[in-house]
N, C-alpha and C positions, 0 to 999 in steps of 0.2 A: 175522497181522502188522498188519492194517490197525487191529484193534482197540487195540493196543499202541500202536500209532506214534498215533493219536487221542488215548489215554491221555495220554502222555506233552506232546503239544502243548496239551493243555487242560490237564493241569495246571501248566506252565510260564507258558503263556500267562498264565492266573489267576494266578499269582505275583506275574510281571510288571505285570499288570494294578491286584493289590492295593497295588504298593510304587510304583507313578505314582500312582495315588489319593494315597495317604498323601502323601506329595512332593509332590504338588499342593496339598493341602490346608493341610499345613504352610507351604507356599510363600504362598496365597493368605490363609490365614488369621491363623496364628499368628507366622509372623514381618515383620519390621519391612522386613526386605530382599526383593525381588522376584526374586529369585538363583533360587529352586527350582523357582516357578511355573513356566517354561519348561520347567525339566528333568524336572516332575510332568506337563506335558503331551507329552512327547516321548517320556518313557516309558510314556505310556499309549497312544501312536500306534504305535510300537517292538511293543507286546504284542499290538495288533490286527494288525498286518502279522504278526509271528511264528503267532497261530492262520490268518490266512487263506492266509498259505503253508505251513504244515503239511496243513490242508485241500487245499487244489489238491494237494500232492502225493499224497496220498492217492485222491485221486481219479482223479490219472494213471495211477498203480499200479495202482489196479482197471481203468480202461481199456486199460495195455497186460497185464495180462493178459489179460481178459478176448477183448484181438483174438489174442493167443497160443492163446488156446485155441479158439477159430474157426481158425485155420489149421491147428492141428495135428489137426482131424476134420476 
């Protein structure tokens, strides 16, 4: 399961990550109004928060298993 649940948060993660870039960009470069840059980097802040809590929980997951399984030998 830990491989799935990883899966799935990195490729979300990367989604997110790819559609704040663009947003950003757009924002920063191509248009006239400053309206997007904010919402390019807030989105790109939003995708890093989403993988590093996918990660932690993953990582919880193997730890309380892993003490499940110490108590029940």
């Amino acid at each position: 399961m830990k491989s799935t649940m990883l899966e799935a948060v990195k490729y979300f993660g990367g989604t997110v990550l790819i559609a704040g870039i663009i947003i950003f960009c757009l924002g920063f470069f191509a248009s006239g109004s400053s309206v997007l840059t904010p919402i390019g980097i807030g989105t790109v802040m939003g995708a890093i928060f989403i993988f590093l809590m996918g990660l932690f929980l993953i990582a919880s997951e193997e730890m309380l298993l892993k003490a499940q399984g110490l108590k029940q030998e």
